[in-house]
N, CA and C of each residue as an Amber inpcrd file, in Angstrom:
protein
   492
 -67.7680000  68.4350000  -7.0100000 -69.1650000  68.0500000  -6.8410000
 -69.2950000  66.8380000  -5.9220000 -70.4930000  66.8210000  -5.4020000
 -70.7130000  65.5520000  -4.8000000 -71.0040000  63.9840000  -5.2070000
 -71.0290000  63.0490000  -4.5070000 -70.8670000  62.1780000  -5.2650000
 -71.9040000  62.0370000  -6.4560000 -73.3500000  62.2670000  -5.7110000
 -74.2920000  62.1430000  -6.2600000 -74.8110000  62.7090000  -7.5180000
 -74.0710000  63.7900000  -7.8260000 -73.7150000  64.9150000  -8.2160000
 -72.9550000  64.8410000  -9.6840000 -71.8130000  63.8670000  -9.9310000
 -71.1200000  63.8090000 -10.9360000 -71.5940000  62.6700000 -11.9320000
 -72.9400000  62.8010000 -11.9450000 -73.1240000  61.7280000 -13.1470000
 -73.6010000  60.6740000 -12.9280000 -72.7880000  59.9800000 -11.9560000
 -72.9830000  58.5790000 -11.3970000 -74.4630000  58.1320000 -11.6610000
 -74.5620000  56.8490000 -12.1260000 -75.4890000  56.0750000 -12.5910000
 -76.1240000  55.4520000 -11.4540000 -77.4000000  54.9550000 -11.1230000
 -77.2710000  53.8320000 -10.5080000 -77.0110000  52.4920000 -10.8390000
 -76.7160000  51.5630000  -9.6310000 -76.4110000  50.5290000  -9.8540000
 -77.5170000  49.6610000 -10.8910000 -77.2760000  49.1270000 -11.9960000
 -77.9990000  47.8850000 -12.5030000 -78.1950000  46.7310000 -12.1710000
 -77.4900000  46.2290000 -11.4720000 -77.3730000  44.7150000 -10.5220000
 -78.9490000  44.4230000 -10.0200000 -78.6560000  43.2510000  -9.8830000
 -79.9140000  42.5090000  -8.8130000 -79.8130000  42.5560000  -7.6640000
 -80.3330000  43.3630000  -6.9410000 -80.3960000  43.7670000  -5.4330000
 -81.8030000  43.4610000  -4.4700000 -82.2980000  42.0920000  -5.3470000
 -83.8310000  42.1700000  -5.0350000 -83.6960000  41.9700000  -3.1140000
 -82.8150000  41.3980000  -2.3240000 -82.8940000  41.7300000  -1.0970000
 -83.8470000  40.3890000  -0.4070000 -83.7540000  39.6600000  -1.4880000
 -84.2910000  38.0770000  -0.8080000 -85.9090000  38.2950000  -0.4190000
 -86.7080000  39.7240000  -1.0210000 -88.4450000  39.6350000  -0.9210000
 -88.8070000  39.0580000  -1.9550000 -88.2270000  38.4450000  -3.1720000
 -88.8510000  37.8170000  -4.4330000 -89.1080000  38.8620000  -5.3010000
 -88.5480000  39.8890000  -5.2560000 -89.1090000  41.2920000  -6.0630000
 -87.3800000  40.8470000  -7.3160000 -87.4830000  41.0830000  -8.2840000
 -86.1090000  40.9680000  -9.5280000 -86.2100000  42.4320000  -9.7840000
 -84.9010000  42.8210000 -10.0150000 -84.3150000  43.6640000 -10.3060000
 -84.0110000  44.5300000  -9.2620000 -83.3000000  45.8090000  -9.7290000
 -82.4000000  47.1830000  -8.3470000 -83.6530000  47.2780000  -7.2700000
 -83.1930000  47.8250000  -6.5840000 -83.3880000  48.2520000  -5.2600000
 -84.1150000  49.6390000  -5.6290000 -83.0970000  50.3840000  -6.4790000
 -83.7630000  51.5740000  -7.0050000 -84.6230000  52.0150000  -7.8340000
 -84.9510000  52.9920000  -7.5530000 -86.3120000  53.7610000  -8.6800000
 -85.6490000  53.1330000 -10.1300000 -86.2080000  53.2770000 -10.9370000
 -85.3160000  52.7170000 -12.2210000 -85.3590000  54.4840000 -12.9550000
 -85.2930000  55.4170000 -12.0300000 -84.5290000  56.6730000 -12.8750000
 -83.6680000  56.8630000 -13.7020000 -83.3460000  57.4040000 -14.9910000
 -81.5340000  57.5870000 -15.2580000 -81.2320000  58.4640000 -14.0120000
 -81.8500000  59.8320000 -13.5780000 -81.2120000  60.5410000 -12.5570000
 -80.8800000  60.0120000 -10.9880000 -79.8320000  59.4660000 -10.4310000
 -79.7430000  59.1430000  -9.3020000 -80.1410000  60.0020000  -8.0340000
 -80.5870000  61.4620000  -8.3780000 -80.9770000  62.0090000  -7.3820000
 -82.6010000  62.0060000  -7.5210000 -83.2880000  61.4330000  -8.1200000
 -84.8590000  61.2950000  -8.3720000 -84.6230000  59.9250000  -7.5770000
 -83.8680000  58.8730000  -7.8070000 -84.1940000  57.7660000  -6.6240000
 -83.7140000  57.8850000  -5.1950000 -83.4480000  59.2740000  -4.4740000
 -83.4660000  59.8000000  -3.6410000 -84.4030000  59.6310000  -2.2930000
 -85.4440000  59.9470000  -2.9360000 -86.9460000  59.0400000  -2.1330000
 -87.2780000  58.0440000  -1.8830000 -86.6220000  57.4750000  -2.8360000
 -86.8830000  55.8320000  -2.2220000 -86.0760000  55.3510000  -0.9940000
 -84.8710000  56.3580000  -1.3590000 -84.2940000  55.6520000  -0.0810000
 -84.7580000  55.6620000   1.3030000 -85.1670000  56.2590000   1.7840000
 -86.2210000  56.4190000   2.8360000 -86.8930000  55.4040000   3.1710000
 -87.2110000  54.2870000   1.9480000 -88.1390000  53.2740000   2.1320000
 -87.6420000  52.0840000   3.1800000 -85.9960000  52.1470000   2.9030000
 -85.3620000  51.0930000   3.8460000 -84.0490000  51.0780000   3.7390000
 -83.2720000  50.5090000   4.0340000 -81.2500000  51.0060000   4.1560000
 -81.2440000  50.0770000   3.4470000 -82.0080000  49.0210000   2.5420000
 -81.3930000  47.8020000   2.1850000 -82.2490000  48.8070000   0.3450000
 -82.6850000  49.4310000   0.0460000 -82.7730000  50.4970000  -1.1170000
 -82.0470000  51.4780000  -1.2820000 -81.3210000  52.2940000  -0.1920000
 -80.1970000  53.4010000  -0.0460000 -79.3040000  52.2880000  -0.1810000
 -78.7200000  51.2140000   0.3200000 -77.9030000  50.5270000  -0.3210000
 -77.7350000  49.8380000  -1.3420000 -78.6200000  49.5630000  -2.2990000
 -78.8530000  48.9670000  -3.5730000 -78.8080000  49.8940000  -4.5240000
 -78.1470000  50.9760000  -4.5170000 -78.0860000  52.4150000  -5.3240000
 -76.7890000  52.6090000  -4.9750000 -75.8900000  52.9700000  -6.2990000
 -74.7450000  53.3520000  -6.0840000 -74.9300000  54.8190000  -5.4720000
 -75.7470000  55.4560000  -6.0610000 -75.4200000  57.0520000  -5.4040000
 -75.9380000  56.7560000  -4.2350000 -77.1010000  56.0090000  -3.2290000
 -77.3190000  55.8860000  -2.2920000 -75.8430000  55.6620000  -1.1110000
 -75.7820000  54.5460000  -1.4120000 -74.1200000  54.2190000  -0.8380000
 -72.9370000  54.9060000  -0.6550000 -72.8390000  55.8340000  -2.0200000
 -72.0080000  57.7680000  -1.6150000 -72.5300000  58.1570000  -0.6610000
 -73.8200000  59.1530000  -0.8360000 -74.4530000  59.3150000   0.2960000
 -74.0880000  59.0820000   1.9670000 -74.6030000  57.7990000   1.6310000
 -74.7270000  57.2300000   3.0300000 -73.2350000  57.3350000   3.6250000
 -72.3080000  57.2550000   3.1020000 -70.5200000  56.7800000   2.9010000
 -70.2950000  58.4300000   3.7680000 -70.2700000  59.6680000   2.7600000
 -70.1830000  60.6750000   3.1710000 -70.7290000  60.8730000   4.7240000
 -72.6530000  60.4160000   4.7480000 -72.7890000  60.7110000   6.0280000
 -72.3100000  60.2970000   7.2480000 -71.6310000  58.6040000   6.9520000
 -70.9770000  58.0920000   7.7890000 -69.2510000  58.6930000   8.1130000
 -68.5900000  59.1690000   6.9520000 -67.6770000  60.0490000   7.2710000
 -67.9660000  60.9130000   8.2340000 -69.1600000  62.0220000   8.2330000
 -69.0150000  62.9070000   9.1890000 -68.7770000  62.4790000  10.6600000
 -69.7820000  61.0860000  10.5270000 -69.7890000  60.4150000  11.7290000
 -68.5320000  59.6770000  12.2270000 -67.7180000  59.8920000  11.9450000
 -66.4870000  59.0880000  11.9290000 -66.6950000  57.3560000  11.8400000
 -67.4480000  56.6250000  10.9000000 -67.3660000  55.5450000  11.4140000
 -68.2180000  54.9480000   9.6470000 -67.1790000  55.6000000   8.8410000
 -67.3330000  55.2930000   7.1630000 -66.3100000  53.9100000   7.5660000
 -65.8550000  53.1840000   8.2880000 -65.8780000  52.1210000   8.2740000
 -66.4640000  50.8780000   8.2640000 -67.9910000  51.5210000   8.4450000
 -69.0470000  50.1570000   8.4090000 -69.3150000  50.2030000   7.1350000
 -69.4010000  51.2160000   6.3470000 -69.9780000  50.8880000   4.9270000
 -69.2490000  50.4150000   4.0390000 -67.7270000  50.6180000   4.2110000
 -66.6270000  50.3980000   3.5930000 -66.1450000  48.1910000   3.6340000
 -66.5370000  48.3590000   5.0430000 -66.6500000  46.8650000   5.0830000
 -67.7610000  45.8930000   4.5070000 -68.5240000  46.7900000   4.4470000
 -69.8200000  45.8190000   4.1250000 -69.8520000  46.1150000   2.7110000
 -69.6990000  47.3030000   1.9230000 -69.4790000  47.0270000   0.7970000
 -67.7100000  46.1780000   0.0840000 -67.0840000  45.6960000   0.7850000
 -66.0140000  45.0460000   0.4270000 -66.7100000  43.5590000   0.4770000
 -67.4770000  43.3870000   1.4470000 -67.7600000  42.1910000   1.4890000
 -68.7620000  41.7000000   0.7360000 -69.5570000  42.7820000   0.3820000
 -70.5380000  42.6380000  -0.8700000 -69.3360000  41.8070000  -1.9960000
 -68.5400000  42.5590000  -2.3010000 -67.6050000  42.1080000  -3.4000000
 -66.9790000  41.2020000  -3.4440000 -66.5180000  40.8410000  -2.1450000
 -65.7800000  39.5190000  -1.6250000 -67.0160000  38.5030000  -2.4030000
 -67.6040000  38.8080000  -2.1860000 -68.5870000  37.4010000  -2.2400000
 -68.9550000  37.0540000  -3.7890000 -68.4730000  38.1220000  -4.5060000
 -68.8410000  37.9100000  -5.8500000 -67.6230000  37.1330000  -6.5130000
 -66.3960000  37.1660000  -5.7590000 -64.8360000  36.2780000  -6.1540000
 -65.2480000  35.1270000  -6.7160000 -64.5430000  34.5130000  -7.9990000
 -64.8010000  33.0550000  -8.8120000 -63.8070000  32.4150000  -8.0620000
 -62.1840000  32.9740000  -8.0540000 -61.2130000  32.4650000  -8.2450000
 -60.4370000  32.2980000  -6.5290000 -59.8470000  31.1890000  -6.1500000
 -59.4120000  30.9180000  -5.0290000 -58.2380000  31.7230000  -4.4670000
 -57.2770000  32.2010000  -5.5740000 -55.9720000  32.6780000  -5.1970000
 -56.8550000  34.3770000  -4.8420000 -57.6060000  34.6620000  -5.6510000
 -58.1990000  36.0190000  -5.5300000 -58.8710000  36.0570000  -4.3000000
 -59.4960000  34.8960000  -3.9100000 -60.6640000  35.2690000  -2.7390000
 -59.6510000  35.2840000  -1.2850000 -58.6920000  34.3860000  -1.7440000
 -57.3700000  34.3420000   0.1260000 -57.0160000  35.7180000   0.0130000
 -56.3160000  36.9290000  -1.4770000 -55.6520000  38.1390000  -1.8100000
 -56.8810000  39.0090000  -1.0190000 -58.1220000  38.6070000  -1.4810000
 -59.3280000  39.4350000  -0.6530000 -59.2950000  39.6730000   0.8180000
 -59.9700000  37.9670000   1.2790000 -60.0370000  37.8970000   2.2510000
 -58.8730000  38.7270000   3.4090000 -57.2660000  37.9140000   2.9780000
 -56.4280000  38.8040000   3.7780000 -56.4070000  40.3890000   3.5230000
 -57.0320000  40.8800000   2.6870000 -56.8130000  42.1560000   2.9290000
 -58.0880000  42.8970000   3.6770000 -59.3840000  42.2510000   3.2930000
 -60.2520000  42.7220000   4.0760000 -59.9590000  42.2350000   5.9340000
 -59.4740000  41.0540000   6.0330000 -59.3370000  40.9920000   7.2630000
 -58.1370000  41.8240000   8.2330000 -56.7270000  42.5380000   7.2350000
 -56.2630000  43.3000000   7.7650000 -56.4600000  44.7230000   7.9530000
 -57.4790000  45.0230000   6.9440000 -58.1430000  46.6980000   7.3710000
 -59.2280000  46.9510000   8.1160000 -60.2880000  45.6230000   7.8860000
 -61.3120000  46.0820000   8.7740000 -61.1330000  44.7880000  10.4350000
 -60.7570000  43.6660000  10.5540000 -61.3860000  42.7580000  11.2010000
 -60.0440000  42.4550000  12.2050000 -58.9130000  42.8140000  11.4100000
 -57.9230000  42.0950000  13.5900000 -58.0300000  43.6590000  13.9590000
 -57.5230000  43.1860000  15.3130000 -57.2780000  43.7810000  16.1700000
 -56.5360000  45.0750000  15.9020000 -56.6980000  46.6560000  15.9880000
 -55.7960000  47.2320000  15.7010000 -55.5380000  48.2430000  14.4580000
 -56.6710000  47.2700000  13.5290000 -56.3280000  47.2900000  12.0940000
 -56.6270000  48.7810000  11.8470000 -56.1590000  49.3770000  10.4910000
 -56.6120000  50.7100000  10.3530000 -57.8740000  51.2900000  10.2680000
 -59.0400000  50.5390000   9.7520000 -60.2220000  50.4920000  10.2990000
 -61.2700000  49.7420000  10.7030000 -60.7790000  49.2480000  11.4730000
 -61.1840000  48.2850000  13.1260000 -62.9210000  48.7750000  13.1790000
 -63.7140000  47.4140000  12.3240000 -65.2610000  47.6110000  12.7630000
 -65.2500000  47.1440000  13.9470000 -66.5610000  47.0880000  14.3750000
 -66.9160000  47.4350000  15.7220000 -67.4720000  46.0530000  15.9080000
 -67.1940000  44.8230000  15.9470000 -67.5780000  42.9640000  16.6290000
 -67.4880000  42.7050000  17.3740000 -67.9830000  42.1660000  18.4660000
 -68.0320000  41.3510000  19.2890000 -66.3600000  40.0220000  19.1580000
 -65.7150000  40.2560000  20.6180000 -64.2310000  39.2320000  20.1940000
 -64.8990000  37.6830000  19.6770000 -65.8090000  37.3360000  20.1290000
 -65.8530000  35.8580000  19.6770000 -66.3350000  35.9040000  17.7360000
 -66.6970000  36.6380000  17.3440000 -66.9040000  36.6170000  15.9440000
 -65.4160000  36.9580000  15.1780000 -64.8900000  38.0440000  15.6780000
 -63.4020000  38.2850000  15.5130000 -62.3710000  36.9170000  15.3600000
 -63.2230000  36.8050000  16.3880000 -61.8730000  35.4700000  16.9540000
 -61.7740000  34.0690000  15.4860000 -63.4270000  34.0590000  15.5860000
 -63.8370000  32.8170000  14.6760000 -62.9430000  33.1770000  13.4280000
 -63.3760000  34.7720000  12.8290000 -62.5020000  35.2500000  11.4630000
 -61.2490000  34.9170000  11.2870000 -60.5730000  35.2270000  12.7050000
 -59.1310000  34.7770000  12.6230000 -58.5790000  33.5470000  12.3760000
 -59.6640000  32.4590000  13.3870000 -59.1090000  31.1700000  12.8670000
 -59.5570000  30.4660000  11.8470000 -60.1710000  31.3020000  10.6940000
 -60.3420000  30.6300000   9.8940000 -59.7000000  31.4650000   8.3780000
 -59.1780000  32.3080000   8.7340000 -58.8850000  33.1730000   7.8430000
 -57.5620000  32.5320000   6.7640000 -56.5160000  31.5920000   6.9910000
 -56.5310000  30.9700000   6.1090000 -56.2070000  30.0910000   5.0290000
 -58.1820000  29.8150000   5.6470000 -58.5970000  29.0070000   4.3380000
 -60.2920000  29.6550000   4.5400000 -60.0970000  30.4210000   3.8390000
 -61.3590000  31.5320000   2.9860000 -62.3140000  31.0050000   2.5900000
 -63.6160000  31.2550000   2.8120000 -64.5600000  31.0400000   1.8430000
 -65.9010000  31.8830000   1.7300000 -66.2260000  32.0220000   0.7990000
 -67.1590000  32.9440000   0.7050000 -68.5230000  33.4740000   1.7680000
 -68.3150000  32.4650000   2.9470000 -69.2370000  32.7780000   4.0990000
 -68.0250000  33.5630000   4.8350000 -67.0390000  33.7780000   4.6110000
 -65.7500000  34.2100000   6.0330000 -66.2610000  35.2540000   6.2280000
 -66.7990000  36.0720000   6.0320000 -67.5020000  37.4500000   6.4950000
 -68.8000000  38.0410000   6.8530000 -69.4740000  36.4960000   6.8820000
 -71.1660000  36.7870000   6.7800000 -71.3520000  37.4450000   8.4840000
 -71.2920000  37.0470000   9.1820000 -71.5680000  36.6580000  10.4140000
 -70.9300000  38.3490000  11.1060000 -69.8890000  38.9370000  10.7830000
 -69.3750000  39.8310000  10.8240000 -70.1300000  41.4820000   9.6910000
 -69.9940000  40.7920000   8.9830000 -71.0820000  41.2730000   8.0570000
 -72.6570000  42.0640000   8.3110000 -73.4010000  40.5990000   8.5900000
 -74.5780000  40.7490000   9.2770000 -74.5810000  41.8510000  10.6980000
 -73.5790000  41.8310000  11.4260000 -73.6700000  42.4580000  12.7640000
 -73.5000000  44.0440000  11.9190000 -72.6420000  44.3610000  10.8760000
 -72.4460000  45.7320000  10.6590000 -73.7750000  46.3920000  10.0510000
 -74.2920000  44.9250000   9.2530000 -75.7180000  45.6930000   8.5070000
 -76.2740000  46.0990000   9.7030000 -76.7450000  45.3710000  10.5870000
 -77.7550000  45.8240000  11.5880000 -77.1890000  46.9140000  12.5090000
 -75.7830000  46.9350000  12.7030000 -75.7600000  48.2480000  13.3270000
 -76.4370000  49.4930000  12.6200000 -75.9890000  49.3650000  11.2410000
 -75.9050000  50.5140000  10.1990000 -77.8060000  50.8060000   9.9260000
 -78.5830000  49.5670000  10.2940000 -79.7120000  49.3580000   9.9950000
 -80.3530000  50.6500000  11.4080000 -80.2040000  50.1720000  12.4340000
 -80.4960000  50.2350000  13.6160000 -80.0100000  51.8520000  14.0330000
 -78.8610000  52.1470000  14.0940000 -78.4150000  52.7360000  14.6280000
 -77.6790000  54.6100000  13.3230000 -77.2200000  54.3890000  12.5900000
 -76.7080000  55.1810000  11.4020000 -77.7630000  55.5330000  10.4980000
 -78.7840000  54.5410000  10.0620000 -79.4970000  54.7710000   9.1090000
 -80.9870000  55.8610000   9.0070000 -81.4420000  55.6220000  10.3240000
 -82.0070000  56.7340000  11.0050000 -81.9550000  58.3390000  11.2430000
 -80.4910000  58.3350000  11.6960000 -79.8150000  59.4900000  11.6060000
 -79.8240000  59.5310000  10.0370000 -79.5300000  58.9010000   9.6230000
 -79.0170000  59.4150000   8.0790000 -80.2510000  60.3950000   7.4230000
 -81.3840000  59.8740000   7.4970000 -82.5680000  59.8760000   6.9930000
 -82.8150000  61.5610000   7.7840000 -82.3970000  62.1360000   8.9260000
 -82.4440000  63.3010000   9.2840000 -81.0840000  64.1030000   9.1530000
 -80.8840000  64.1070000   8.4380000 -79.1410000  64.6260000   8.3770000
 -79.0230000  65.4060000   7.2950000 -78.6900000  66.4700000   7.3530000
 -78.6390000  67.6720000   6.3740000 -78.0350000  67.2000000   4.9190000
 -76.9360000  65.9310000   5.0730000 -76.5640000  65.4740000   3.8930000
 -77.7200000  65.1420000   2.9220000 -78.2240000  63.7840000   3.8510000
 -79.6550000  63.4940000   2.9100000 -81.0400000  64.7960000   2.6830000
 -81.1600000  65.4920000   3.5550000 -82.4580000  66.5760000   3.4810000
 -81.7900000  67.3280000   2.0420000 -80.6150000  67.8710000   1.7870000
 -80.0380000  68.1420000   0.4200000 -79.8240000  67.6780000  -0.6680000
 -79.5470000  66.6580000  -0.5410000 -79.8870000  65.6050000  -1.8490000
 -81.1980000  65.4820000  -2.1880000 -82.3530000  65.4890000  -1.2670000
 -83.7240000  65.5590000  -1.6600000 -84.0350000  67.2600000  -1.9830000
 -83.5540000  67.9720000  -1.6090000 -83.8730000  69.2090000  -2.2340000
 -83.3800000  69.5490000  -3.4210000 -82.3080000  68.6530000  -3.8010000
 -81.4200000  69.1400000  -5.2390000 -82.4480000  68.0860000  -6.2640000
 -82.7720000  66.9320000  -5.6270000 -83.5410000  66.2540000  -6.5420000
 -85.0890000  66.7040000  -6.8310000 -85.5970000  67.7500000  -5.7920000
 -86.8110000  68.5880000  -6.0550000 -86.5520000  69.2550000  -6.7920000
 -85.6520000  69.9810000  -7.3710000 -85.4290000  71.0680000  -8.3500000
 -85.0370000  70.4960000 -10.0640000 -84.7480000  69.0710000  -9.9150000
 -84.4780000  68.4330000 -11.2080000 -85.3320000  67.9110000 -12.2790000
């Protein structure tokens, strides 16, 4: 089954998205395919939904480039780290899959933001990824999220959630 598909809850977290609104992003459905529609409303509600973020993940697979969501949701997490030895174990690993040169999945930055990551990489801190970060939301905003919104993945998920 698909992601959306096996149960999966949405997220409960606070995803208010810095408008002053408290609480998810999402419909407050139990069914994650009834908050389906909302996503439409903006990529920063398809991302505040765990099944949204499958979704979107899958559609970016087809697209070859499930590396932006993969980073930006790592860095979501990065940022939630208490502990110092955990956040350097993070940091170096997010910076060797998504951010040098080479790496196995090499997002798409500008060298001078790259560059900055590198020389500061370490000694970590919970901004080490904003700036890098920010450039992937807005690609994903701009450029992926659009498509997404016409893409047979999402037009099916809204038809499976019409029938529920």
């Amino acid at each position: 089954p698909t992601p959306w598909q096996s149960g999966l809850q949405p997220d409960a977290e606070d995803h208010s998205g810095g408008d002053g609104h408290k609480g998810r992003l999402c419909c407050f459905s139990k069914d994650p395919l009834e908050d389906a529609a909302c996503w439409s409303d903006s990529i920063e509600r398809l991302l505040g939904c765990k099944a949204g973020q499958l979704a979107f993940q899958e559609f970016l697979r087809s697209e070859y480039s499930e590396e932006n969501i993969l980073f930006w949701l790592a860095c979501e997490d990065y940022k939630k780290i208490k502990n110092t030895p955990e956040m350097i174990s993070a940091a170096n690993r997010i910076y060797s899959e998504y951010v040098q040169v080479e790496a196995p999945r090499q997002i798409n930055i500008d060298c001078g933001t790259r560059a900055n990551i590198t020389k500061n990489i370490h000694e970590p801190n919970l901004n080490s990824f904003d700036t890098a970060q920010k450039l992937i939301f807005s690609l994903m905003a701009r450029d992926c999220y659009p498509r997404f919104l016409k893409s047979e993945i999402y037009q099916s998920v809204l038809r499976k959630a019409g029938k529920s």
